[in-house]
Every structure is written in structure tokens, then in C-alpha cells.
N, C-alpha and C positions, 0 to 999 in steps of 0.2 A: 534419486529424484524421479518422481514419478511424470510425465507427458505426455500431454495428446496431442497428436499430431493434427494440425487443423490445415483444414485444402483451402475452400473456395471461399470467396467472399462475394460470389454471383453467379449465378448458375445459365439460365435462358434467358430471365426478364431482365432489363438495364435498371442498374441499381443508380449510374451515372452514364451519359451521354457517351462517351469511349471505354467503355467498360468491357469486364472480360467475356460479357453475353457474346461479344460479336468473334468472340472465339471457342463460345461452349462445345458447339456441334463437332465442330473439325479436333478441339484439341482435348477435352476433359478427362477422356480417357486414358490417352498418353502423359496428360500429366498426370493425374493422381495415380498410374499405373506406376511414373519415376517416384512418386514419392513414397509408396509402398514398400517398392522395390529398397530403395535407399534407406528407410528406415524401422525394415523388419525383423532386423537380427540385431537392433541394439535394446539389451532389456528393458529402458528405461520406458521406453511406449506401452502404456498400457492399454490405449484407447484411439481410436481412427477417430476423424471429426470431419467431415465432407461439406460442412458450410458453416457458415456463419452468418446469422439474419439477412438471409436471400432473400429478395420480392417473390420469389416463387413460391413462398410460405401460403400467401393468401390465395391463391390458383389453383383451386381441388381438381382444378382438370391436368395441370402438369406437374406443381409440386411432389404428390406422393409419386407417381411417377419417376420421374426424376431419383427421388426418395430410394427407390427401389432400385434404380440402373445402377445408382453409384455408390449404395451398398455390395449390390451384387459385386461387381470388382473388389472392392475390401475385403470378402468373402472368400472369393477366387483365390487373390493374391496374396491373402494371409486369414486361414480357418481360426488362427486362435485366437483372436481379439474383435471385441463389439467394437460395434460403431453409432456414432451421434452424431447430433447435430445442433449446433446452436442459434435456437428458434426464439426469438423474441415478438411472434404473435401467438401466445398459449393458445386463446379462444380460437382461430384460424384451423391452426394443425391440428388441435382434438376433433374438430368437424370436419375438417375434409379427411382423416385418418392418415397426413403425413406423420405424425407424431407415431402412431399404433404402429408403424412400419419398422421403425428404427429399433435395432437389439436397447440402447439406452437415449429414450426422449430428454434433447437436455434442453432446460428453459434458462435465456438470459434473463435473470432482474423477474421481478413479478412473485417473487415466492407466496405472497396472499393469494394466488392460485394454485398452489403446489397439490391442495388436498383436493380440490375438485377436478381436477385435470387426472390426478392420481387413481379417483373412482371411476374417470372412465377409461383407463385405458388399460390394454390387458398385462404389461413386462412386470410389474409391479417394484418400480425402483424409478427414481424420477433424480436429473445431476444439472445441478445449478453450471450450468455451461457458462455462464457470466454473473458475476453477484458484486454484491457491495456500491461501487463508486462511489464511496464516501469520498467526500472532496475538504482537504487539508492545506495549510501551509507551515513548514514546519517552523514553530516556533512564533507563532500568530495565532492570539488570542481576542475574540470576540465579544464584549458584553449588549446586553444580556445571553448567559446563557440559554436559548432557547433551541429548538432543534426549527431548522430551515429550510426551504429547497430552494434551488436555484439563488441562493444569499449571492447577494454583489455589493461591493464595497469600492471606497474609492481608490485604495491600494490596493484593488485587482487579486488580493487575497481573501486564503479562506481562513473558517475560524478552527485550531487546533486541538480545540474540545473534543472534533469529533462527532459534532453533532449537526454537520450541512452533509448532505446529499445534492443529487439532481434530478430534476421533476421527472423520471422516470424507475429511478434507484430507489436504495435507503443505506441505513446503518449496518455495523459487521454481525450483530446481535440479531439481529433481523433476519439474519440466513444461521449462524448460528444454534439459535433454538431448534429450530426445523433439521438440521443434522442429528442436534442432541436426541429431540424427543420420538423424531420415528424413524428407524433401520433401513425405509424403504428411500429416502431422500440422502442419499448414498455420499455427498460431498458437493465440493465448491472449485471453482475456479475466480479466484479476486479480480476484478477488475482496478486497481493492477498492481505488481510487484511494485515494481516504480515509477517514477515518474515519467514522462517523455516530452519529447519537442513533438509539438503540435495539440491539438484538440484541447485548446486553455478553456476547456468548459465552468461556469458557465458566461465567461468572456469571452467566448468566441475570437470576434475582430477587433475586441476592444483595446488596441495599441497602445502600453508594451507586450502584453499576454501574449506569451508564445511558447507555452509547456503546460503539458496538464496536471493536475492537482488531484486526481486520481490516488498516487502511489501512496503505499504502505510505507515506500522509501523514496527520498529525493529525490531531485535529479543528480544530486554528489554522491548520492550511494551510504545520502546518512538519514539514520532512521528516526522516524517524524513518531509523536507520541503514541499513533494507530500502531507502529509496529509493535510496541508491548503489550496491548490490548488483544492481538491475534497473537503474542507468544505467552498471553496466560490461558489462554485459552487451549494453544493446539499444544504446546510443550508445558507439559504438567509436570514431567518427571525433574525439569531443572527451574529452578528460581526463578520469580520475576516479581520483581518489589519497584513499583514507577510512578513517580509522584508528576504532576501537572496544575494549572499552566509555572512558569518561573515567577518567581517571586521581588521582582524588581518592578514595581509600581508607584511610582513618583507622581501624587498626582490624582490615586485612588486611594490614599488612607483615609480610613470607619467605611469606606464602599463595598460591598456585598459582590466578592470573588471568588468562585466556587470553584473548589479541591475538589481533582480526580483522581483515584489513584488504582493504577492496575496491576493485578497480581493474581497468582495461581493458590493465593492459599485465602481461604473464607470471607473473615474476618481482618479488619485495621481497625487503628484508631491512630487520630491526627490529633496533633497540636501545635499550636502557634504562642513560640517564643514562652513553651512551657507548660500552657492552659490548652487543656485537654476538648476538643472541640466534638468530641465521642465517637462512639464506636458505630461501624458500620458492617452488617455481614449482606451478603448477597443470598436475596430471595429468590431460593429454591422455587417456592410455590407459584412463581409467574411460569405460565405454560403458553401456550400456541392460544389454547382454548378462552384464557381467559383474558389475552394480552391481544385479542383477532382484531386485525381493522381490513373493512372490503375495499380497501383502495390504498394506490400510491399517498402518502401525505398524513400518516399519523402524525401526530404531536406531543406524544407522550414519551415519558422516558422509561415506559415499563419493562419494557423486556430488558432495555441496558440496565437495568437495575439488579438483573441475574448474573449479570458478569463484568460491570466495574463499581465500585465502591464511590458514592456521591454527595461529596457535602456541599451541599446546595446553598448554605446559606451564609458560610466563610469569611471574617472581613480583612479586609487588606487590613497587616500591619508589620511594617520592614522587620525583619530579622531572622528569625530560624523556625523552616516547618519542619518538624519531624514526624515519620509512621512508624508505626511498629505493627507488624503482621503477627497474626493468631494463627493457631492452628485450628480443627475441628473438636480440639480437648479445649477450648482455651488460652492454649499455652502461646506465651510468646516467646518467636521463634526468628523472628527478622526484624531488621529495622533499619532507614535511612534519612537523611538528613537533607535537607535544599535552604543555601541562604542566600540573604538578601544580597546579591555582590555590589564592591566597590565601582571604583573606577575603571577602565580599562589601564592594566598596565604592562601586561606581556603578553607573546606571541606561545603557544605550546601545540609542539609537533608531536602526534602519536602515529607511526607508521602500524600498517597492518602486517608487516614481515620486513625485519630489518637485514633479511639474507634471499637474496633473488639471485636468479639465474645470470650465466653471460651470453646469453645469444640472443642480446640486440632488440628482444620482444618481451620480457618479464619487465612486471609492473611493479611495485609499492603504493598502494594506497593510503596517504598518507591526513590524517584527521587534522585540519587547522582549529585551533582553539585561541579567542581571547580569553585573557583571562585575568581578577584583579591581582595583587596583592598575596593572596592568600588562597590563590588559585582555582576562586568559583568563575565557573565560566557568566560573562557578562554577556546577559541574552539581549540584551539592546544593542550590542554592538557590529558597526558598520566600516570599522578602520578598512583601509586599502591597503592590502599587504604584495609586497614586491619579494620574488623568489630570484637567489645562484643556485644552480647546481654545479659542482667543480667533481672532478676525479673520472670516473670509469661508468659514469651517467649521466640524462638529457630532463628537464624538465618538459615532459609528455604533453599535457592536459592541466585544466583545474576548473572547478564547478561550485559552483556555492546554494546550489537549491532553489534560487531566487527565481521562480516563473515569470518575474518581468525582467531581470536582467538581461542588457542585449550585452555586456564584456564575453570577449574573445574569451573561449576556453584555450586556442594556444597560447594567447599572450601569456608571458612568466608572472602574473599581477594581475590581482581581483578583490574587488571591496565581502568582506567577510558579511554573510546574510544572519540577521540575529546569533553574531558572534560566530559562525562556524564556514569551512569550507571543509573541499577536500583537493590537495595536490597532489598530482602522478609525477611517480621519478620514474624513467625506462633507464633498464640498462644499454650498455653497447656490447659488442660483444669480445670486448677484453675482459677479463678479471679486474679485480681490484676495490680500491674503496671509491665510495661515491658521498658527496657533501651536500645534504641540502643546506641552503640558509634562509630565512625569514624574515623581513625585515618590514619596519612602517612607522609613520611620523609618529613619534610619541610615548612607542612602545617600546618594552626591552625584546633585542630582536632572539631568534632562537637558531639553533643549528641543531642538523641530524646526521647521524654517519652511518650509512649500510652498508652491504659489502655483497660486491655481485661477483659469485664463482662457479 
């Protein structure tokens, strides 16, 4: 795994009222000297980062300044590795030449500048220091599909499409291209793996929001549709065949519900309950050049059009969608199935290792699923599931993804978010077997047996 180590999130100018300005003078140096120090002989650091969207950006009299003091130290204290910075005023840094200073200028968001900032400056390599924040909820779906910014809704969620941003960002495709098509725009950094408590943009204070909708993944550590979209993309060598949104619409049938489906191989085609809704390959021929927009706020869906497959015109009708993936021959080479699910009627635990350690801190990540009958997972589902754990382990945690849920993650019992959660079993540290069990009104309950040694 590759890391950049990032310092400061305020240099001289106050970013906020008690801010680390009023410590810059006396301590900057001592600390990014510990953090140097501390993290120069683990290979995994590729790259020093000494700020993040500082005020001192707009300040030609101190930022490059600055710029320069506190590269020089990273220089000092470790010759082999560049350093950046992540600047979210491009037009700023290129005119006062904080940018020209730095071994790698990295711009947060803004990549419709990437090329003109690129002409002026001399490193010739330009690193999305911050990209994306597309904002999702996993398993929340939006009609019309349209692409959005700053969308709000009155369930404080976002649309799983994949197609809301916020009025500063955009989509993954949007940075994407710009890796692909020129060598000098060197990578990305997402804004974010996952989710987190706080910054419920663009709900800010709007009560319950209190996690943001940023991640690639949950807040449970489960992966929202975005994450197979960046693993057709960045893992080519292994499969990824992803159908979207679910198909459990009670309520939208003959309504116009459009199929996404992401994958590492060209070509799909889809059908619904049989009839062939046709084929779709991803056009090559959308480039930077012919897909340019000069500002935050396209509205097109052209660039995603080069790297997820869209049937835009779709209509809801219950029962079975299937894909089948092409290869660049033609050939069909993959294929998967999504049906309409039943009722909810059982609980299904899939743990991520069902053999842990015994010293008292090893975890199992453990995947809660409703699910009907016939064990399609039932994506409307809200049951409230109550956890034992008995034998030679504790129920830890548990997390369901929900950005407005205020349930205790310790309590052993949490209402499942569009059917899923995740529960942490810890061990103690004796040996032995440990039991999870599962349970909730209505459903058939489940049990799990790991074994911690």
C-alpha cells in the first residue's frame, strides 16, 4: 500500500479561531521533523504532503515562502522522497509560484484545470491530491436519474447511481480520464475510502446527518456500488461484473429505471425476465478534449460513458435481470443474475475469517444479511436484529452504514440499513470456540461458530 504522509492543515494564517497558526512559529518544525523521523524507514511512504488547503495558499507574500521552509526540512530529513502539497486554490498557487516550488504540485478537486496550470508550471507532472467526493448512500436509489450537485433530499440521503457530487467536486470518471489520457497527471488520492462520523455534506446540520457520504465504502466497512466502479477500473487483471440499482420496486412498474452495470470487460448486454434490452460497449472515443467543460457543474454523462455501461431507458418489471459480459472478440465470457426478492425471511451471517487470534484484540467482520426464502438479499429491509455471543468471545461493535442512524454501535442490536449490517465478534484471550447468534421478530434466526487460537 502506497501513503502520503500528510502534516499540516494550517500553516501561519487561521484557518479557525484556535487553530494550529497560533503554534506554527514555535512548533512546525519539530513536528514535521517527528513525523519524518517516525515515518522514514517504512516503505510504504512514497510521498511527504506538508499541508492541506492552507489560507496561506492565497498569500504570495508567505505562502511560497512557507512553501519552501517546510519542504526544505523534508529534504533534510529524508533526500529520497518528493513532496506536495494539497492546494485547493489552482489559480492562487500558479500566480504567486507556491505551486512551481513544490517537487509534486498536488491540486484538490478542480481537474478542468489540470491542463492550464500544467502549461505553466515547470515539474511537469501534476497529483490529484484530493478528487472525487462523489456522495452516495449505499443502497439508495434516486429518480430521475440525472447527475446533481449538492442534491438533498428528505431522507438525508444520496442517490447510489453515482451521479451526485458537491458544488465543488464531481464524479470518479472525471479524474479518471485525465490519469488515463496524459502520463504527466500522475494519480489520485479519493476523497474517501470510507465513510466517517462528521462532515454529512451536503447536510451539514441537518439533524440526524451525522456521517459523510463521501466513501467508496460505509460506514460498516460494506461496499456501496462506487466501489466496483473504481475496481473496474483500477483492477483490470481480476473480474468485476456489478449490476445496480436492486430490483425490488413495488410501485414503479412500466416506470423508466435505468441499469448500471460495472465491469472491467468492454461490452454487456442486459435483460429483463428474458428480453434482451441490448448491448452496450464503452466509448473509447470520449477524450478530455471532446468531453471539456470550464467549470465545476457539467451535466452530461459523457465521460461515464467510457467507463460504466448505461441503459438509460430501462423499465421496472419484477423478476430476473441478468448480464452477460463480452470480451473485446465478442465472446461471452461472464455473466450474473439479480432478482426481484421475496419477503424478508432469514437472517445470514458471513464472517470475513472464521479463525482469529486469542489475545483479546483480533476481530471478525462479520457481514449481516436479510434475506427471502430463496436467499436474495432483500434490499428494502429494515428488521432490527439482536446479537449473543457465547464461548471464548465479546460482541465488539456493529454498524449498518446508515448516515442518519443515531443506534449505539456498542449495543449487541441494530436495525439492518437496506438489508445489511456488519457485526464485530473480539476475541478474549483464552482459546476456544466462540458462538455468534442472530436473531429478530419474524425471521429465522442464524448462528456462527469461529474459533479463536
Amino acid at each position: 500500500m502506497m501513503l502520503m504522509a500528510e502534516s499540516f492543515d494550517g500553516w501561519r494564517s487561521p484557518k479557525v479561531p484556535n487553530g494550529y497558526n497560533l503554534l506554527f512559529d514555535e512548533w512546525a518544525e519539530k513536528d514535521l521533523v517527528n513525523l519524518l523521523r517516525h515515518y522514514r524507514n517504512n516503505p510504504s511512504i512514497v510521498m511527504w504532503c506538508i499541508g492541506n488547503e492552507v489560507p496561506d495558499q492565497w498569500n504570495g507574500n508567505v505562502g511560497p515562502k512557507l512553501t519552501r521552509f517546510l519542504q526544505d526540512i523534508c529534504h533534510r530529513e529524508d533526500p529520497t522522497r518528493p513532496v506536495t502539497n494539497g492546494m485547493d486554490a489552482p489559480d492562487a498557487v500558479v500566480n504567486n509560484n507556491m505551486a512551481a516550488i513544490l517537487d509534486v504540485p498536488g491540486f484538490n478537486y478542480r481537474s478542468f484545470k489540470y491542463m492550464q496550470n500544467y502549461k505553466k508550471l515547470p515539474q511537469q507532472i501534476i497529483l490529484g491530491s484530493e478528487t472525487a467526493s462523489t456522495i452516495s448512500s449505499r443502497g439508495v436509489y434516486k429518480f430521475p436519474v440525472v447527475r446533481k450537485s449538492m442534491a438533498k433530499y428528505d431522507d438525508h440521503q444520496a442517490s447510489s447511481y453515482d451521479v451526485e457530487h458537491c458544488g465543488w467536486s464531481d464524479l470518479p470518471e472525471d479524474n479518471f480520464i485525465w490519469h488515463e489520457q496524459y502520463p504527466w497527471s500522475i494519480g489520485e488520492f479519493v476523497w474517501t475510502g470510507f465513510d466517517y462520523l462528521g462532515e454529512p455534506t451536503p447536510y451539514y446540520s441537518d439533524w440526524p446527518s451525522h456521517s459523510s457520504l463521501f466513501g467508496i465504502i460505509d460506514l460498516a466497512g460494506i461496499p456501496k456500488d462506487r466501489y466496483y466502479l473504481y475496481r473496474s477500473h483500477w483492477n483490470q487483471k481480476e473480474e468485476t461484473l456489478h449490476i445496480l440499482p436492486h430490483w425490488n420496486w413495488e410501485g414503479r412498474e412500466g416506470e423508466v429505471t435505468p441499469i448500471f452495470v460495472y465491469t472491467n470487460h468492454p461490452t454487456a448486454e442486459v435483460f429483463i425476465n428474458g428480453k434482451s434490452q441490448g448491448k452496450r460497449t464503452k466509448d473509447l472515443s470520449v477524450t478530455i478534449e471532446n468531453s471539456l467543460c470550464d467549470s465545476v457543474g457539467t451535466t452530461t454523462f459523457k465521460r461515464q460513458s467510457r467507463y460504466r455501461l448505461m441503459w438509460m431507458d430501462t423499465k421496472y418489471e419484477p423478476g430476473t435481470v441478468k448480464v452477460v459480459a463480452y470480451d473485446k472478440n465478442g465472446k461471452a465470457v461472464a455473466e450474473k443474475e439479480m432478482h426481484t426478492a421475496g419477503k424478508p425471511y432469514a437472517i445470514e451471517l458471513v464472517p470475513d475469517r472464521t479463525r482469529i487470534k486469542a489475545d483479546g484484540k483480533d476481530l471478525s467482520f462479520v457481514t449481516v444479511r436479510v434475506v427471502d426464502k430463496d436467499g436474495n438479499l432483500c434490499p428494502l429491509a429494515d428488521n432490527e436484529i439482536k446479537f449473543k455471543v457465547k464461548g471464548k468471545g465479546w460482541y465488539r461493535a456493529g454498524a449498518n452504514g446508515d448516515p442518519t442512524s443515531l443506534e449505539s454501535f456498542q449495543r449487541p442490536q441494530m436495525k439492518v440499513f437496506n438489508g445489511m449490517m456488519t457485526a464485530i465478534v473480539s476475541s478474549t484471550k483464552e482459546p476456544g470456540g466462540i458462538t455468534l447468534e442472530a436473531t429478530a421478530k419474524g425471521l429465522k434466526k442464524a448462528s456462527l461458530t469461529l474459533t479463536a487460537e
